[in-house]
C-alpha positions as CSV (number, residue, x, y, z in Angstrom):
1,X,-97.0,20.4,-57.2
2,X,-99.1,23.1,-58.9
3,X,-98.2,24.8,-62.6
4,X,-99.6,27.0,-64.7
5,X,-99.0,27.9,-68.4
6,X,-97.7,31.1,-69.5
7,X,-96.1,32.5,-73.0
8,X,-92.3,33.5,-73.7
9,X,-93.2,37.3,-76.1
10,X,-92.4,34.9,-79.4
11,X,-95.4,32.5,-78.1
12,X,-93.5,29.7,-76.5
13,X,-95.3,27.9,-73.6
14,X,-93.7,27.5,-70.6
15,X,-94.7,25.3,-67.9
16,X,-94.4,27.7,-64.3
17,X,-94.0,25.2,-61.2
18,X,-94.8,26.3,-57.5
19,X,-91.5,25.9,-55.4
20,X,-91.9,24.5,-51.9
21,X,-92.7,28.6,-50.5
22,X,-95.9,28.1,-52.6
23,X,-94.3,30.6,-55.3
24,X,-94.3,30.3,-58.8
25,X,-91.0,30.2,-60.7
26,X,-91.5,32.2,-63.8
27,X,-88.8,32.1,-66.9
28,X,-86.4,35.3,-66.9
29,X,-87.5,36.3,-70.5
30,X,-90.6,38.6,-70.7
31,X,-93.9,36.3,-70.6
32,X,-97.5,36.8,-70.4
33,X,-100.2,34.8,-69.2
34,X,-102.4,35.4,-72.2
35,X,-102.3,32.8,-74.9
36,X,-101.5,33.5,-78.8
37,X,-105.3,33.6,-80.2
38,X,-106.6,31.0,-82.5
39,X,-105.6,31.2,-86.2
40,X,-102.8,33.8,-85.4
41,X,-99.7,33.1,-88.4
42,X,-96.1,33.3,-87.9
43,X,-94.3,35.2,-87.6
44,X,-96.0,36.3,-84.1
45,X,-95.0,38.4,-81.0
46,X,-96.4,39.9,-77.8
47,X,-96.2,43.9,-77.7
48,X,-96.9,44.0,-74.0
49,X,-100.6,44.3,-74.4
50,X,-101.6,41.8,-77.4
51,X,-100.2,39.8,-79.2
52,X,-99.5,40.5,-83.1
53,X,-98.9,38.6,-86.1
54,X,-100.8,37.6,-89.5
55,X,-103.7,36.3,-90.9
56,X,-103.8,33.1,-93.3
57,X,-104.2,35.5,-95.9
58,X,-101.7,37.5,-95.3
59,X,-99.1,34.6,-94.4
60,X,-99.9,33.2,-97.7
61,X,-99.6,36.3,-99.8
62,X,-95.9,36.7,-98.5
63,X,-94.8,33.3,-99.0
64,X,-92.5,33.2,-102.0
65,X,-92.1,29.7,-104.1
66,X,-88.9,27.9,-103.1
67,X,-86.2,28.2,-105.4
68,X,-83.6,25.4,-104.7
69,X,-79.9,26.6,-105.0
70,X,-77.1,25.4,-107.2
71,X,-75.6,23.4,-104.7
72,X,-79.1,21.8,-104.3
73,X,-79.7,21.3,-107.9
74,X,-76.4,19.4,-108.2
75,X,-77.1,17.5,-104.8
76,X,-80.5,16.0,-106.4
77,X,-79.0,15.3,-109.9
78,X,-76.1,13.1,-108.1
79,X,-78.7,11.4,-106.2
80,X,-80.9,10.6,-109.1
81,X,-77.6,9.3,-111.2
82,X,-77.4,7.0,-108.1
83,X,-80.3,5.8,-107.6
84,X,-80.3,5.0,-111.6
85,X,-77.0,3.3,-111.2
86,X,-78.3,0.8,-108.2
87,X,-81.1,0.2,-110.4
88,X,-78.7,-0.7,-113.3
89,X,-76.5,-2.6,-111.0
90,X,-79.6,-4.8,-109.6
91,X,-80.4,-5.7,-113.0
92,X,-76.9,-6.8,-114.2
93,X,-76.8,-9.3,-111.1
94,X,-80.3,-10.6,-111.9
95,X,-78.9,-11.1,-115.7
96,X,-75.7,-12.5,-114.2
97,X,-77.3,-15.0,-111.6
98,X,-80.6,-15.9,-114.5
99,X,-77.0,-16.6,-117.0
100,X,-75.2,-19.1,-114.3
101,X,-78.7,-20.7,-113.9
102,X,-78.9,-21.4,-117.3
103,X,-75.1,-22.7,-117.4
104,X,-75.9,-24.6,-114.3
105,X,-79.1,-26.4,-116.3
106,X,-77.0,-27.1,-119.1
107,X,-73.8,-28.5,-117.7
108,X,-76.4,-30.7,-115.9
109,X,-77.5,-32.0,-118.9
110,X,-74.3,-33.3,-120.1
């Protein structure tokens, strides 16, 4: 069974499989048979005749710093009051079990 590659317009691949009348079955969206080019940036498109997008410089240059949201903020501050509170637990039960140790040792002694 014979394939060959060809590109949705937004630069997905798409595998196109001969059918048993030796024809190839193509997707239904718009596709070309010419690959994106090397080193092409999202966000990328095929205009019908080439395909169009950024350079590394330019994808770069437009990328803004991520600013959490509130709802984030609060998300990561309740996560970090947990993970401090496991850590406090783990240490009360070492305390605990290093106490009934030393109980054990000296009711053994007696």
């Amino acid at each position: 069974m014979d394939f060959k590659q060809v590109y949705l317009y937004d630069g997905t691949p798409f595998l196109a499989f001969e059918n048993e009348d030796g024809e190839y079955e193509y997707p239904k969206d718009e596709w070309t048979e010419t690959p994106p080019p090397e080193g092409i940036y999202s966000p990328f498109y095929f205009n019908g005749n080439e395909w169009v997008g950024s350079t590394k410089e330019e994808w770069e240059s437009n990328k803004l710093p991520y600013e959490p949201t509130a709802i984030q903020m609060q998300l990561a501050d309740t996560q970090m009051q947990l993970a401090k509170t496991a850590v406090q637990v783990r240490q009360t039960q070492n305390q605990l079990a290093d106490a009934m140790l030393e109980i054990a040792k000296l009711k053994g002694e007696n």
